[in-house]
N, C-alpha and C positions, 0 to 999 in steps of 0.2 A: 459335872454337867454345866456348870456356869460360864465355866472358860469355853465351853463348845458353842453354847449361847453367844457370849463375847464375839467367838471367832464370826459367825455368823453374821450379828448384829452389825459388829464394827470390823471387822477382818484384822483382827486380833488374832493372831495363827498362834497356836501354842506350840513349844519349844518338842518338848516331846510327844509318844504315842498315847493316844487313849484308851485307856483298855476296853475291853469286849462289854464288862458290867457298866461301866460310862456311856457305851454307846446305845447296849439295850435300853437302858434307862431315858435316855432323852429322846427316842425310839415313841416310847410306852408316852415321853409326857407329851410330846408330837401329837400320838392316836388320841390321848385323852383333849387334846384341846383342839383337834383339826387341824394343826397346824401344818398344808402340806408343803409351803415351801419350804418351810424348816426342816419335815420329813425329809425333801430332796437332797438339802443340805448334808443331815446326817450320813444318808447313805451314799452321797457321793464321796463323805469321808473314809467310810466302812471302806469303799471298791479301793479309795487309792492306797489304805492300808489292809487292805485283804491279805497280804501273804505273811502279814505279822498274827493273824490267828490261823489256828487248827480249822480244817474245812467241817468238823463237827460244830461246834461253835460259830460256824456260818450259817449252814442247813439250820440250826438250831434256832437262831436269830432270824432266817429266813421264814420259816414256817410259822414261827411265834407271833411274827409282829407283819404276816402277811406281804414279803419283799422279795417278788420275784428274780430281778436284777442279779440277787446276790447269786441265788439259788446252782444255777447251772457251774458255774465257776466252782462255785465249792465242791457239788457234787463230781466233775472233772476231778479236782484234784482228790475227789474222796476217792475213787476209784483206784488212781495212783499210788493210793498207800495199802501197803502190805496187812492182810486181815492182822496178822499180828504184831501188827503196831497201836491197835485199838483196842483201851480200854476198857472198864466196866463205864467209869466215866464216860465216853465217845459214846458207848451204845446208849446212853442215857439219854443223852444228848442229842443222838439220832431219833429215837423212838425205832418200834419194830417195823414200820414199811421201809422207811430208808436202810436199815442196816440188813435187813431180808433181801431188799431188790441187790444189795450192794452187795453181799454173798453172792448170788445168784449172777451175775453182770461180769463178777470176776471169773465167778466159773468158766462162765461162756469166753469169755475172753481169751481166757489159757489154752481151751481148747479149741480157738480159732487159732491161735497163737501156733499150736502143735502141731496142725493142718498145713497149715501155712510153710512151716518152716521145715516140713517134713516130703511136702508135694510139690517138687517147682512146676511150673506152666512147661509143658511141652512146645518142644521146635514143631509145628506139622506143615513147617516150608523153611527149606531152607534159604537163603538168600542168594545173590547171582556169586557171590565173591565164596560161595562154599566148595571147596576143594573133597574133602572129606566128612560127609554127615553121618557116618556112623561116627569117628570121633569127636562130630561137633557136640554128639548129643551124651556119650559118654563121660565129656569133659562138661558140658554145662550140667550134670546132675552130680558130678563131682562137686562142683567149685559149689553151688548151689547146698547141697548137705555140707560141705565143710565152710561156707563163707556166710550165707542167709540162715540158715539153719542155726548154726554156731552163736549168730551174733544175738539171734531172737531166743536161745536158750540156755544160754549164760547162766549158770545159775547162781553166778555171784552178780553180774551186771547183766540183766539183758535189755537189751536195743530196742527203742522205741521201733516202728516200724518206718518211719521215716530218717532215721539216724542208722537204722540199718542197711534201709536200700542206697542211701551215700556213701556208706560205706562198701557194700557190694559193688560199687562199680568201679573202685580204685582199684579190688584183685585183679590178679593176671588171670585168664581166659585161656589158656591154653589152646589146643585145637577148635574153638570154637569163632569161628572165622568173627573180620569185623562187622559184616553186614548182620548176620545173624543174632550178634551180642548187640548190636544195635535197635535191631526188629523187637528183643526181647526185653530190652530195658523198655521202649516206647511201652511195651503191652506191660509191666509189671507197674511204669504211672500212670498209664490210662485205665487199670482194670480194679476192679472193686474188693478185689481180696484185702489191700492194703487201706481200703476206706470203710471197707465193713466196722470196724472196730468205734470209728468215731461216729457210724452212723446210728449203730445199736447205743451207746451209749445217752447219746444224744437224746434218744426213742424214750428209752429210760427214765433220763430225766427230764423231758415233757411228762409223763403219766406220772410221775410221783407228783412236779408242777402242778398239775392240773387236780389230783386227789389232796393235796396238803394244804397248799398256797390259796388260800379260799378268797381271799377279797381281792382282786387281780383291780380294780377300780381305785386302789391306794397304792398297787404296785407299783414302781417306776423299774 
């Protein structure tokens, strides 16, 4: 905690990372003495070394010591890790709303996930350059189950939804003319299917925010 002070005081940057209990700590002696430019301090360190801790031991740190900042970040990447990569320790860490919503959040996700990857958007026009719209539309529910589908249900890797739809537009398109694969990409980044995801999440963790994160007035 000393040398965090130092870095502060005199910009003293220390050589290596701080650990998680270093930083609670100076955290805790922040709140006890008001200290809130120093508060800013610490946790502008916390953000830039965020990805050297577990997003449980963020939430954790977040809720504890009332630091909204961190909050969302962590819970993003809480989401992103697989229920069984978590702990007895994590769930400790989390408490029961965070690790309840976080079940729940994944649920939903998988089976937007399935939706998604299962129902392509329908051609119901086809474009001027369309020769053949019964095979346009045979071919885009092909390439579609074997190309979108494929890549969001990996079940060793699957595909963010935006790593997938990049990748969706590098296949070959068979009968499905160019205007039409055109018309269809525009509607699959203008439409909300592939933004639901970050908007529920989001949703998510504003109400945990707002139920945990109690003194939002020391937040930064």
């Amino acid at each position: 905690m000393f040398e965090l002070f130092l870095e502060h005081t005199f910009g003293r940057a220390r050589a290596g990372q701080y650990t998680i209990e270093e930083l609670a700590s100076f955290l805790h002696f922040c709140d006890m003495y008001q200290c809130s430019h120093t508060r800013k301090f610490v946790i502008s360190r916390i953000q830039s070394s965020r990805y050297h801790f577990h997003p449980a031991q963020l939430i954790n740190l977040a809720v504890q010591y009332s630091t909204r900042a961190i909050f969302p970040f962590a819970f993003k990447r809480l989401v992103d890790t697989p229920i069984t990569q978590l702990n007895a320790q994590h769930w400790q860490l989390l408490g029961n709303d965070v690790f309840t919503t976080l079940v729940y959040v994944q649920a939903a996700l998988e089976e937007h996930r399935r939706i998604v990857a299962t129902e392509e958007p329908k051609i119901l026009m086809h474009a001027g350059d369309c020769q053949d719209p019964v095979g346009c539309n045979e071919d885009w529910h092909a390439i579609w189950w074997n190309g979108m589908a494929r890549f969001l249900l990996d079940g060793r890797n699957p595909q963010p939804y935006r790593d997938a739809v990049k990748r969706f537009k590098d296949l070959q398109f068979g009968r499905v003319s160019r205007g039409c694969k055109e018309l269809m990409l525009r509607i699959i980044e203008q439409g909300t299917a592939f933004t639901h995801a970050d908007q529920f999440i989001e949703e998510a963790c504003n109400r945990l925010v707002e139920k945990l994160v109690f003194d939002s007035s020391s937040s930064v």
